[in-house]
Backbone as ProteinMPNN parsed JSONL, in Angstrom:
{"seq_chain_A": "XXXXXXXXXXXXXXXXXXXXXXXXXXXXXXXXXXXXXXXXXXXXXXXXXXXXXXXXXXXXXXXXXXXXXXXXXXXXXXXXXXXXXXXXXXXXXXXXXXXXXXXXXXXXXXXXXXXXXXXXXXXXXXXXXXXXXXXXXXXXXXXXXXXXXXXXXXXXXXXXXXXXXXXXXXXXXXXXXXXXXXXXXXXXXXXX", "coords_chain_A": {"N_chain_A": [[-22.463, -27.418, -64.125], [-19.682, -29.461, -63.668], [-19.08, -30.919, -60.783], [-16.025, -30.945, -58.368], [-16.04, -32.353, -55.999], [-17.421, -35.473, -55.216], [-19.255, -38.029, -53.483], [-19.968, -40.871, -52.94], [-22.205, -43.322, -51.689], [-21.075, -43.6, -49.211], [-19.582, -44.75, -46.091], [-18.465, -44.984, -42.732], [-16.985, -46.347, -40.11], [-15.948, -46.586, -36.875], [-14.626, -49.161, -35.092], [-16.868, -50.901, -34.068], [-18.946, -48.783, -34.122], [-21.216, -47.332, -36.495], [-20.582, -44.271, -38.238], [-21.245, -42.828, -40.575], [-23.535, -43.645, -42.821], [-24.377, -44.795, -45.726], [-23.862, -42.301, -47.428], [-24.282, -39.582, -49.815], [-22.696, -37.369, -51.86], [-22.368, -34.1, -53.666], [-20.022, -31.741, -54.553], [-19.74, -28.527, -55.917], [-17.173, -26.791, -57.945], [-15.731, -23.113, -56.89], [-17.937, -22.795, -55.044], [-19.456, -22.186, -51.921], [-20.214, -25.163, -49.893], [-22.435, -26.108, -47.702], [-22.173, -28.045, -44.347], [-24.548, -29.448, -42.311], [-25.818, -30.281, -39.057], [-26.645, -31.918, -36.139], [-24.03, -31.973, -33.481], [-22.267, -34.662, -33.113], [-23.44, -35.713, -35.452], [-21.944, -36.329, -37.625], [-20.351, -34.802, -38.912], [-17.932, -33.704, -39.088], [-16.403, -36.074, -39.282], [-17.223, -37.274, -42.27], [-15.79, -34.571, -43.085], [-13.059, -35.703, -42.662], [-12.965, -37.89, -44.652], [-12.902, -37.241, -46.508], [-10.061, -36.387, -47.49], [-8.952, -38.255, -45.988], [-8.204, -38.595, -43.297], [-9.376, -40.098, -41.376], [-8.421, -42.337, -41.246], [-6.166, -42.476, -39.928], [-6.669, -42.69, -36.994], [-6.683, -45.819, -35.507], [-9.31, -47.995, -35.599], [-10.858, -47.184, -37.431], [-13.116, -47.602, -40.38], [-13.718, -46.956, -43.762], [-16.02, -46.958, -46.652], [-17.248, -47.078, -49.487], [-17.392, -44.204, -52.456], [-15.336, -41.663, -52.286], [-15.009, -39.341, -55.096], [-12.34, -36.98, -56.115], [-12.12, -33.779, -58.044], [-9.066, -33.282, -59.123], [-6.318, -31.314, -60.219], [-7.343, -31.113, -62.558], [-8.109, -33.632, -63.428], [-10.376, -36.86, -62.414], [-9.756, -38.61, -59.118], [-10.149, -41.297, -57.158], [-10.301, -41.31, -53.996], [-10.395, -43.196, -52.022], [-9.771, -45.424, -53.581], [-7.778, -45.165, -55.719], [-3.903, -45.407, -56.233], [-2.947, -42.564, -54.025], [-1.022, -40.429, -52.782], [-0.808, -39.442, -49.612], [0.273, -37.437, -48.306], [0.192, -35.465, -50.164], [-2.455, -35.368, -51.072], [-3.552, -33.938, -48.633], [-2.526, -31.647, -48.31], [-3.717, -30.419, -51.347], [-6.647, -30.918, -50.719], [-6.877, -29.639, -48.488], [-7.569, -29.204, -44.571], [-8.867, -27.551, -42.444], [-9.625, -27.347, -38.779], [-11.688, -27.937, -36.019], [-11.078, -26.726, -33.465], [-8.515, -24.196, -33.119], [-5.116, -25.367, -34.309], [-2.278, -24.291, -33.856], [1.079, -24.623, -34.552], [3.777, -24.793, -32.124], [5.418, -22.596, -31.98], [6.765, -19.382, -33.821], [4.869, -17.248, -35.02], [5.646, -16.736, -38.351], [7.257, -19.118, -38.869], [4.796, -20.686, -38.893], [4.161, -20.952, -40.903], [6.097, -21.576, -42.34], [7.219, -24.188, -41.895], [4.962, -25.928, -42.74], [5.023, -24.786, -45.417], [7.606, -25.137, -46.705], [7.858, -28.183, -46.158], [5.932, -29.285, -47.698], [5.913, -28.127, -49.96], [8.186, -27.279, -50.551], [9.07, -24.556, -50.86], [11.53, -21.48, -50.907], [12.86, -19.426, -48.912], [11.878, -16.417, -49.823], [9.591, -16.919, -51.628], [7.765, -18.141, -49.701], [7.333, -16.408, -47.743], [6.598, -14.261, -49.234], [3.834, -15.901, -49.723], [2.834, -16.111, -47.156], [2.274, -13.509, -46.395], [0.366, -12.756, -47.905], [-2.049, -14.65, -47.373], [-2.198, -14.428, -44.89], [-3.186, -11.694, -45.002], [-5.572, -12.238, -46.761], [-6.796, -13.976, -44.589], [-7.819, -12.143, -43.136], [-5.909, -11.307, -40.666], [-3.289, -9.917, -41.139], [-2.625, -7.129, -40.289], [-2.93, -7.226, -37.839], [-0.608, -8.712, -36.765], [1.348, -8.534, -38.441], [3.872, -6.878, -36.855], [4.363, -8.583, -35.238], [5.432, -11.06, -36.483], [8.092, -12.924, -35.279], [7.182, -13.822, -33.112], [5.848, -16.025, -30.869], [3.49, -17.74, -31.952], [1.302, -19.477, -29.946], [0.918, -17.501, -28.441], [-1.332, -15.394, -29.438], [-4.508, -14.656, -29.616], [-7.187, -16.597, -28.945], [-8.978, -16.506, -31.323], [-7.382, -15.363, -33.03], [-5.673, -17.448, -33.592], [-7.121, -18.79, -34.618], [-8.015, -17.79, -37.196], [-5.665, -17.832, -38.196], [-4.626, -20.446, -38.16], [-6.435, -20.908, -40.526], [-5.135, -19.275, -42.187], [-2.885, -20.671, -42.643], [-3.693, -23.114, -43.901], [-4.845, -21.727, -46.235], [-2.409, -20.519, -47.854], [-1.281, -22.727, -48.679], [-2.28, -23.325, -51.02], [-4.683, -24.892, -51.919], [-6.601, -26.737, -53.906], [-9.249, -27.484, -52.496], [-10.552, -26.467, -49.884], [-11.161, -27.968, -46.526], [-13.602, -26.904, -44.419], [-13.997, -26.729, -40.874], [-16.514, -26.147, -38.33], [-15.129, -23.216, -38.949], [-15.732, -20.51, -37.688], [-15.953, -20.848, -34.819], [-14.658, -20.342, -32.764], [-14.652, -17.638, -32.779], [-15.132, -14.091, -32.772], [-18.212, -11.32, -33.462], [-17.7, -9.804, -35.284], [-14.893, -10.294, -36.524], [-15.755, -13.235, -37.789], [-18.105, -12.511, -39.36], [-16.234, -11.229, -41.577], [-14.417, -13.486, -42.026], [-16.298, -14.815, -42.637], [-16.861, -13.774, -45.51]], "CA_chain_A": [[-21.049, -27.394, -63.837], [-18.934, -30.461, -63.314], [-18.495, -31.151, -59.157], [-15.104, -30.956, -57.799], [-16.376, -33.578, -54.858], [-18.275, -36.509, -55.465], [-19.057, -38.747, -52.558], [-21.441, -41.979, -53.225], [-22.481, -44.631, -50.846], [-20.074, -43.525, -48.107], [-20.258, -45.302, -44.903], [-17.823, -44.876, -42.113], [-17.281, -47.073, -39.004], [-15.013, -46.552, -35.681], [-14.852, -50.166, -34.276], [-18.669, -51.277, -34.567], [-19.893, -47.614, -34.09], [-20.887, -46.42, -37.538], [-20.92, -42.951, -37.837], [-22.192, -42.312, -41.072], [-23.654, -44.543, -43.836], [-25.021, -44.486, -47.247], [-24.012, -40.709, -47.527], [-24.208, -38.994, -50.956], [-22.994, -35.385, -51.682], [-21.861, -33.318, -54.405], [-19.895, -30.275, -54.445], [-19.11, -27.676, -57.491], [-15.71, -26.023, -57.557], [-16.106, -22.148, -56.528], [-18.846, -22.752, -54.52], [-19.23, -23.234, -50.24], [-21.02, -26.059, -49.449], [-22.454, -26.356, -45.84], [-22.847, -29.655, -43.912], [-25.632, -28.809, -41.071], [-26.208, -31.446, -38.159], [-26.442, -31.792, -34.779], [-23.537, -32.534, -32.325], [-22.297, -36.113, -32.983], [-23.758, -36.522, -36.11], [-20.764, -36.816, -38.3], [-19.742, -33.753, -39.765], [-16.302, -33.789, -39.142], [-16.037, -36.866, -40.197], [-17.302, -36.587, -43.55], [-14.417, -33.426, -43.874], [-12.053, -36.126, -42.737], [-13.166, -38.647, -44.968], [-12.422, -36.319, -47.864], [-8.371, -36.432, -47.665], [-8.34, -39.878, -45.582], [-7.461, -38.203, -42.078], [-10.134, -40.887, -40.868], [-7.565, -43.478, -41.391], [-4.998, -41.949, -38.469], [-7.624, -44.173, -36.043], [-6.817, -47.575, -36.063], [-10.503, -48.625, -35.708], [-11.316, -46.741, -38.482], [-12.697, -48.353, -41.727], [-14.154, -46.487, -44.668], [-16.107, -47.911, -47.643], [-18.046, -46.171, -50.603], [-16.57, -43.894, -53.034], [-14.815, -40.132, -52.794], [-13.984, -38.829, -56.261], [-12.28, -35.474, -56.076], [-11.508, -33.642, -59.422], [-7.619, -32.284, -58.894], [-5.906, -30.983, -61.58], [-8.452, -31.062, -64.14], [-8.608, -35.294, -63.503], [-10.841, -37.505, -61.299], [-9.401, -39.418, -58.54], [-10.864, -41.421, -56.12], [-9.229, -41.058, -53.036], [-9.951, -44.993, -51.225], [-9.008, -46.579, -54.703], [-7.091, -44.979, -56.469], [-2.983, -44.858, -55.24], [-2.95, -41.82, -53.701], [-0.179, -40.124, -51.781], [-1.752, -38.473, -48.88], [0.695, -35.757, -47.424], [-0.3, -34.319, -51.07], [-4.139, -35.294, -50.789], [-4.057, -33.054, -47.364], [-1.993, -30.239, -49.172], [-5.253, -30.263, -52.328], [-7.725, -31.048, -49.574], [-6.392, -28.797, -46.705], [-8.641, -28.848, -43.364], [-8.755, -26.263, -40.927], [-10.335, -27.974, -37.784], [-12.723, -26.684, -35.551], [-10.086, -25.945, -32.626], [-6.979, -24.024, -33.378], [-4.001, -26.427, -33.86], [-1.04, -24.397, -34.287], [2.482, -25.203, -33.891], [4.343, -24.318, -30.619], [6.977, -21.987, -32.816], [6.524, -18.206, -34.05], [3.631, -17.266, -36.468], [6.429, -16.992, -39.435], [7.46, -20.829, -38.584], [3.8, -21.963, -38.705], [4.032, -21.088, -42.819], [7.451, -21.725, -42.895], [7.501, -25.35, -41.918], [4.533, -26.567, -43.862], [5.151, -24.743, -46.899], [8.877, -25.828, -47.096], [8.477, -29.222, -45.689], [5.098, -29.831, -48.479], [5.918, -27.243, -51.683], [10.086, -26.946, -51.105], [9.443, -23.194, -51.391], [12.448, -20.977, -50.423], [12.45, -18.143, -48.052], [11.153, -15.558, -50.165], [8.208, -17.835, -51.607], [7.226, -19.108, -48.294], [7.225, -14.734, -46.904], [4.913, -13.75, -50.178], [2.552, -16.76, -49.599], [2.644, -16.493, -45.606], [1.754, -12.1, -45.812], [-1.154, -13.238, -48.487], [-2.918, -15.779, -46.72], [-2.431, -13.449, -43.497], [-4.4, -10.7, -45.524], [-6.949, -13.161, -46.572], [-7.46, -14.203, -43.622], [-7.881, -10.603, -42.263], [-4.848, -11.038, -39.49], [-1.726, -9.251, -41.132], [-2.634, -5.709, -39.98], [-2.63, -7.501, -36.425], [0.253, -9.442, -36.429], [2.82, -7.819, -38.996], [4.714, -6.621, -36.318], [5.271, -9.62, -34.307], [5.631, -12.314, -36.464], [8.465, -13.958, -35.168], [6.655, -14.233, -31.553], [5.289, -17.269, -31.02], [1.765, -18.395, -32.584], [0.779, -19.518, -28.937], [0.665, -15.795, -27.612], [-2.217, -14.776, -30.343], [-5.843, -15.403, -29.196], [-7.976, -17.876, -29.566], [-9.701, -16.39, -32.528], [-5.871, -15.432, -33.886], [-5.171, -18.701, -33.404], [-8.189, -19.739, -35.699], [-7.774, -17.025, -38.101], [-3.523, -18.283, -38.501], [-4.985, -21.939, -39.339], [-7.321, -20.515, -42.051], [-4.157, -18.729, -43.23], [-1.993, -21.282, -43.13], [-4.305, -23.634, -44.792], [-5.15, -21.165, -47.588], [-1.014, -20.502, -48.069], [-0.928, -24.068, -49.625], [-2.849, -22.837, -51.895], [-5.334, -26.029, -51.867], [-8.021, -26.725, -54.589], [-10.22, -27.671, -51.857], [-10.213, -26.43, -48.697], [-12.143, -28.302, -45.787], [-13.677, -26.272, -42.621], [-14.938, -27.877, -39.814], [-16.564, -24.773, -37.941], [-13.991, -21.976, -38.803], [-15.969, -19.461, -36.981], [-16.284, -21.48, -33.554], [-13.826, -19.419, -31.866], [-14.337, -15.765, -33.265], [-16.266, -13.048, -32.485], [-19.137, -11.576, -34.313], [-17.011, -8.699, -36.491], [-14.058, -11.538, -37.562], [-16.688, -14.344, -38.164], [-18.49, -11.803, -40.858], [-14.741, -10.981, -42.294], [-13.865, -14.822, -42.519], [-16.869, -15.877, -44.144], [-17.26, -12.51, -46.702]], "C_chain_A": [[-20.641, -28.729, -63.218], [-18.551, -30.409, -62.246], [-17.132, -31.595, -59.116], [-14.762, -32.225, -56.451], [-17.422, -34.135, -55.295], [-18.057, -37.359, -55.015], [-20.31, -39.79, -53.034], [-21.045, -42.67, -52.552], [-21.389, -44.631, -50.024], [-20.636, -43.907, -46.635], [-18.532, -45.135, -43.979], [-18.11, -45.354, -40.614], [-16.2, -47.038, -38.304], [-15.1, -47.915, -35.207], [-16.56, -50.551, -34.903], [-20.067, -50.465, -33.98], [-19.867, -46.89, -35.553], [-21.578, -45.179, -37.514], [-21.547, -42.461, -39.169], [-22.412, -43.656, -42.14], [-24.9, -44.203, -44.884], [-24.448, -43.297, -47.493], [-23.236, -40.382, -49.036], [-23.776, -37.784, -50.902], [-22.078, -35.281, -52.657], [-21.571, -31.856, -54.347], [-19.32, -29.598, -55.515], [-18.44, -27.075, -56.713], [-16.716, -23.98, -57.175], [-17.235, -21.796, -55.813], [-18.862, -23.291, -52.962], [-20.527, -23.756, -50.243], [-21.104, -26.382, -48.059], [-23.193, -27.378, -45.557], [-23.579, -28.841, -42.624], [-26.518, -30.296, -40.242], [-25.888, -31.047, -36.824], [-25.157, -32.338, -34.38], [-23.275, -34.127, -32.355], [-22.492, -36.71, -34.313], [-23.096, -36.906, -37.444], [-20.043, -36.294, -39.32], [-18.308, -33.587, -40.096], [-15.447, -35.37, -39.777], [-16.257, -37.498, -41.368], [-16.223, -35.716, -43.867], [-13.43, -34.502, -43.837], [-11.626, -37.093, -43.505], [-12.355, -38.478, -46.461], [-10.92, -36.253, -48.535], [-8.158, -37.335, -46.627], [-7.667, -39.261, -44.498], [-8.372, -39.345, -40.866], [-8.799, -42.001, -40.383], [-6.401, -43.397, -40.169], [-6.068, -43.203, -37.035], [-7.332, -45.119, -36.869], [-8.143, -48.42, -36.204], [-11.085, -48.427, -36.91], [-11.447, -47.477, -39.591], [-13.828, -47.577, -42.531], [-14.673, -47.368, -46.245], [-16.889, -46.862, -48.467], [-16.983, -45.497, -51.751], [-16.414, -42.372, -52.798], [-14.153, -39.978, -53.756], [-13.804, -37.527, -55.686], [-11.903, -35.397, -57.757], [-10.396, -32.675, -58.653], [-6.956, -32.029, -59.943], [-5.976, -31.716, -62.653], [-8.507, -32.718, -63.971], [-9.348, -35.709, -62.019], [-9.732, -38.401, -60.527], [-9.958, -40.032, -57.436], [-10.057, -42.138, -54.967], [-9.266, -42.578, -52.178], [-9.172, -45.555, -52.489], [-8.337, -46.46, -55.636], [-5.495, -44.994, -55.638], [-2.467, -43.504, -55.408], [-1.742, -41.02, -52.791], [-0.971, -38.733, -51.145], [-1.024, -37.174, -48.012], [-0.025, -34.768, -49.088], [-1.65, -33.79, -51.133], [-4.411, -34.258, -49.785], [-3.655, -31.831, -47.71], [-3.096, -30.004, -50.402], [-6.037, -30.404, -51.136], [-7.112, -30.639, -48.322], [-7.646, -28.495, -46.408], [-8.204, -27.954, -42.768], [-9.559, -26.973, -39.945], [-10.925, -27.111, -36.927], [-11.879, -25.848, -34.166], [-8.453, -26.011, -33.052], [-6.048, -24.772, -33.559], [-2.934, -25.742, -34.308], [0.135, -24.69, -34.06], [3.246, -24.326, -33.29], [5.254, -23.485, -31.244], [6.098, -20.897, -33.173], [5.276, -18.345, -35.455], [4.506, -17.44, -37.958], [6.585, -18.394, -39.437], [6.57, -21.497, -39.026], [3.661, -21.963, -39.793], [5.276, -21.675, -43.182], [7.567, -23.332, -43.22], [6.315, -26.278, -42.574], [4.808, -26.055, -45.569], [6.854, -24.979, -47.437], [9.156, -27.103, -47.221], [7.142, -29.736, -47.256], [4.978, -29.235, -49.914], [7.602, -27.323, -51.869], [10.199, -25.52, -51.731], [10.784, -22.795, -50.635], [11.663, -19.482, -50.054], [11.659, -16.77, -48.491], [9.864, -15.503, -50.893], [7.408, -17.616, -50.671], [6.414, -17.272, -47.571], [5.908, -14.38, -47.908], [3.814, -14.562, -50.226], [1.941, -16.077, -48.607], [1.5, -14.396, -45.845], [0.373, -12.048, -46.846], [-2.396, -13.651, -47.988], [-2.888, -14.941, -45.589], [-3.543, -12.151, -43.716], [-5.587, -11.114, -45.838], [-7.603, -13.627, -45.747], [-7.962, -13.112, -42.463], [-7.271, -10.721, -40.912], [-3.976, -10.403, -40.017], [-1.674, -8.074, -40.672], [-2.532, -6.255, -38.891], [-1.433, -8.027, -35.623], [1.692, -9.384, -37.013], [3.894, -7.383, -38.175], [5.304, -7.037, -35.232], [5.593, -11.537, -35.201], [6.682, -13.469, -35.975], [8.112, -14.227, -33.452], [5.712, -15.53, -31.496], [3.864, -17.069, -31.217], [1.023, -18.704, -31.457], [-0.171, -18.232, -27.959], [-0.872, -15.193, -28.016], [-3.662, -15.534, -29.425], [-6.329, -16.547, -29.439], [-8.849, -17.77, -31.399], [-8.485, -15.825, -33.636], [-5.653, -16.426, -33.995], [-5.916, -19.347, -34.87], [-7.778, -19.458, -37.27], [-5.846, -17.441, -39.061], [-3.862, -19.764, -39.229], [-5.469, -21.733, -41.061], [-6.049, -20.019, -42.955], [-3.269, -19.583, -43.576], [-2.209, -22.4, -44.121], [-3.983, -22.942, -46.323], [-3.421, -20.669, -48.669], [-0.569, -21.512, -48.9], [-1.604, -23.951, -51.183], [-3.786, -24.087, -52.589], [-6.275, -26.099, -52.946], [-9.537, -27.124, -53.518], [-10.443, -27.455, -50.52], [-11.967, -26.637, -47.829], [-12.191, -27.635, -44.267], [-14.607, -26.421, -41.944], [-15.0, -26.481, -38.586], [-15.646, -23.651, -37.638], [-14.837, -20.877, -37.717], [-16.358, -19.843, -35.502], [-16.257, -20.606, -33.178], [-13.575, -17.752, -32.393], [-15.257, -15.01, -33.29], [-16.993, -12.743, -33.754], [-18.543, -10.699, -35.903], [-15.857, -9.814, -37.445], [-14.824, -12.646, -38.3], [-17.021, -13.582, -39.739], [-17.334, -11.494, -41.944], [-14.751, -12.297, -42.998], [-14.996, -15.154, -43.909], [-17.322, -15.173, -45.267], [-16.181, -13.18, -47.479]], "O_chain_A": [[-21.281, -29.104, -62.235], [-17.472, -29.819, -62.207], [-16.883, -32.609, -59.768], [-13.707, -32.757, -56.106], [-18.357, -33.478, -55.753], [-17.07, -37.995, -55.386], [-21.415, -39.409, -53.42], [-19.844, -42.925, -52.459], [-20.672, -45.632, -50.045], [-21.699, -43.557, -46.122], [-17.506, -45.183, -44.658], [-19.084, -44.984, -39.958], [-15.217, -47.445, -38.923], [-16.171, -47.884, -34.6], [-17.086, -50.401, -36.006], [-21.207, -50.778, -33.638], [-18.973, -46.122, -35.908], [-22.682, -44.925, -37.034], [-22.441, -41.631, -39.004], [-21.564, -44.544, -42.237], [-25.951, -43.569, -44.782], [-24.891, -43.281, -48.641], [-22.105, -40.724, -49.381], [-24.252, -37.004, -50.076], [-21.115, -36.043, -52.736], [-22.389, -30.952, -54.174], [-18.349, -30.123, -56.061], [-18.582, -26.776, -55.527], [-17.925, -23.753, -57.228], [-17.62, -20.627, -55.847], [-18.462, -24.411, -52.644], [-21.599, -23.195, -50.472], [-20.193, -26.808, -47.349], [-24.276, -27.738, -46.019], [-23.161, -27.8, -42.117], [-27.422, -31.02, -40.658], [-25.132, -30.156, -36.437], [-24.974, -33.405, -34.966], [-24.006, -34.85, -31.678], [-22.028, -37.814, -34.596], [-23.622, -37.683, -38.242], [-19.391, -36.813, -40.225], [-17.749, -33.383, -41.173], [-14.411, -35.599, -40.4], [-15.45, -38.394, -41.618], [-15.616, -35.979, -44.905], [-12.743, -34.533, -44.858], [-10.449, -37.453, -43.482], [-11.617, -39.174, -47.158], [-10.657, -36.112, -49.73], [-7.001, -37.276, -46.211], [-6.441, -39.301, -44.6], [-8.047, -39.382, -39.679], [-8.448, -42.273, -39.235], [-5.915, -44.403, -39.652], [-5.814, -44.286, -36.508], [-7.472, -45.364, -38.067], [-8.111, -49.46, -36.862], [-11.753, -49.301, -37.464], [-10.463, -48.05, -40.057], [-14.923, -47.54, -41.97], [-13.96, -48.176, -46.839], [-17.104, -45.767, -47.948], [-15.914, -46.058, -51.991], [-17.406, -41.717, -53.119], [-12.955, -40.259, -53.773], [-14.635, -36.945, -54.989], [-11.568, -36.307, -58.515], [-10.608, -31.722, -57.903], [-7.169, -32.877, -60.809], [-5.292, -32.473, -63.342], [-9.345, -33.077, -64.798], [-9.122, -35.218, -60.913], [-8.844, -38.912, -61.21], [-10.331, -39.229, -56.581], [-9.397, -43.177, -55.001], [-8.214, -43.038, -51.734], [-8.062, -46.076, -52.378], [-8.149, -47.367, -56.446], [-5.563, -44.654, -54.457], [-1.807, -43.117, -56.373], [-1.932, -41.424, -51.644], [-1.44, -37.696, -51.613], [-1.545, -36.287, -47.335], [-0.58, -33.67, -49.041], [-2.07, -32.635, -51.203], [-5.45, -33.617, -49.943], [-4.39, -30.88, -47.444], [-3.411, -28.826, -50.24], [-5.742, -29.44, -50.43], [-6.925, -31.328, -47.32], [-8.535, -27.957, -47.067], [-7.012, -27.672, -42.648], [-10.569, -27.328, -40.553], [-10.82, -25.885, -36.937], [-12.022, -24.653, -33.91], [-7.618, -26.897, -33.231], [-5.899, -25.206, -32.417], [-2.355, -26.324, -35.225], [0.214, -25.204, -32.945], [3.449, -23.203, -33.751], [6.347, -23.87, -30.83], [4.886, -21.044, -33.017], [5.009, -19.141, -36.355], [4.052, -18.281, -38.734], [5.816, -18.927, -40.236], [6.781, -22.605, -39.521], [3.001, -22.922, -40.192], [5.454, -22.225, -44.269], [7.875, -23.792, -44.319], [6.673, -27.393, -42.952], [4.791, -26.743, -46.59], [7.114, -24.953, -48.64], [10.085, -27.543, -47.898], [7.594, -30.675, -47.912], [4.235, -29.638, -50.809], [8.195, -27.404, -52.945], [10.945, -25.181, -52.65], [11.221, -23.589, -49.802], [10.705, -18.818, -50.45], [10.952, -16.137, -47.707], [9.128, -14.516, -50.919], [6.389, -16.934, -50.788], [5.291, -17.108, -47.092], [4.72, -14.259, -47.61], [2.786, -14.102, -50.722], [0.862, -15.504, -48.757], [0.337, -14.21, -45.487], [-0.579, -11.33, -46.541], [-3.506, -13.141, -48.139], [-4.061, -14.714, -45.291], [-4.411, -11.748, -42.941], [-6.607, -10.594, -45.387], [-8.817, -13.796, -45.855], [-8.346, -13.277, -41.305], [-7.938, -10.31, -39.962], [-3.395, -9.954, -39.028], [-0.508, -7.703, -40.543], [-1.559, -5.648, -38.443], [-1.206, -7.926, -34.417], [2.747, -9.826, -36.56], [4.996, -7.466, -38.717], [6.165, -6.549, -34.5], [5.832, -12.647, -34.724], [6.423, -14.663, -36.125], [8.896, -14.838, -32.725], [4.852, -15.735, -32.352], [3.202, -16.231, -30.605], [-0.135, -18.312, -31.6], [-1.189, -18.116, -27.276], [-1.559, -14.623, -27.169], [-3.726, -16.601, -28.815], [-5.818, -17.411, -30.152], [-9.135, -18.619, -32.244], [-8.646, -15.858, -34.856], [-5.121, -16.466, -35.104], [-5.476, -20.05, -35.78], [-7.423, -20.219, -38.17], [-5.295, -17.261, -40.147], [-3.547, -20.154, -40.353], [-5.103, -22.14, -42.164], [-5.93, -20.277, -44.153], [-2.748, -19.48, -44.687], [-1.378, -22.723, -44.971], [-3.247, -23.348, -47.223], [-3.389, -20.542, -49.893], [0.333, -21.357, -49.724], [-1.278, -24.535, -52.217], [-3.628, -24.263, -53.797], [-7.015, -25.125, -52.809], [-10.693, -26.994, -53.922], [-10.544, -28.507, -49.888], [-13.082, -26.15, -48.015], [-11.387, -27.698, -43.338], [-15.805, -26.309, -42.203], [-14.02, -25.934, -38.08], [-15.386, -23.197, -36.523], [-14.103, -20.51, -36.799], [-17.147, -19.067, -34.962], [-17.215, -19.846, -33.036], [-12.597, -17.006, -32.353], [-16.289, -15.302, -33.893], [-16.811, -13.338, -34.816], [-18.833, -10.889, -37.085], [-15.937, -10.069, -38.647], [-14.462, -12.928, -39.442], [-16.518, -13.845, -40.832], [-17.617, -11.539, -43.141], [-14.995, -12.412, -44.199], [-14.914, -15.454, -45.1], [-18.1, -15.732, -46.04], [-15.871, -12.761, -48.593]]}, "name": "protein", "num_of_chains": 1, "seq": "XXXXXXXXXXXXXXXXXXXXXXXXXXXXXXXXXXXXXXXXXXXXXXXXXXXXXXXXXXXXXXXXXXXXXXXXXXXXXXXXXXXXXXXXXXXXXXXXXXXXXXXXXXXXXXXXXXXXXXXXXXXXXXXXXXXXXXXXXXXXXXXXXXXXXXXXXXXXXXXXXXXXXXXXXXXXXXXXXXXXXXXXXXXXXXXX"}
């Protein structure tokens, strides 16, 4: 099967700390691929490398090659021109701590999938109660969504990223330990 990710001779350097170099990896579509390292050793940035979130640091400099395949064509994301609010919408991350936005759980679908698809309100509702079921929160939270996203746990919190991610409906979605923050019954949910 033809890989979806194809990383060769990737090297990545903060200032004149490099964090990873030479690094090879191939990944086939429908399939999870797990990066496994210690603490430091540059996992996350590898995911970030993937849709160019590296680049937000100014020290940051990236060299090698990431092809992705996105609808059905290669592109390779340093050299090809790329527009990257879309690259992060195909390559949506979920990060390893919660980041949602200070506004009601409805809001936190509302304002990426309006401000990055231009769905309308009744789009944006059948994505948002999808991705809430996929992510096994809507039986928890159906009856407060317009309460703020802050209120929800820490492992709601996690579980709302994963959904809001998966809402974009991404060909590639990158997760940088989804199950940090979630007990042992949601953890088995997420990753079934």
């Amino acid at each position: 099967m033809e890989p979806v990710v194809d990383i060769r001779d990737l090297s990545v350097s903060f200032g004149a700390r490099r964090v990873l170099h030479g690094l090879s990896l191939r990944a086939s579509p429908g399939e999870i691929t797990v990066v496994i390292g210690r603490s430091g050793s540059g996992k996350t940035t590898l995911l970030r490398a993937i849709n160019r979130l590296n680049e937000l640091f100014p020290s940051a400099r990236t060299e090698g090659s990431i092809r992705l395949r996105l609808d059905g064509r290669w592109i390779d994301v340093n050299r090809d021109r790329v527009d990257t609010a879309d690259l992060r919408r195909r390559a949506a991350m979920v990060f390893q701590s919660p980041n949602v936005l200070p506004v009601s759980i409805a809001r936190n679908f509302a304002i990426p999938l309006r401000l990055a698809l231009g769905l309308g309100a009744a789009a944006i509702r059948e994505r948002m109660r999808k991705a809430l079921a996929d992510a096994d929160l809507l039986e928890e939270v159906e009856d407060r969504l317009e309460e703020s996203a802050l209120h929800l746990s820490g492992g709601q919190q996690q579980r709302l990223c994963l959904a809001r991610a998966l809402a974009l409906e991404p060909e590639i979605l990158l997760v940088d330990e989804p199950t940090a923050s979630l007990d042992f019954k949601a953890t088995r949910r997420i990753e079934a």
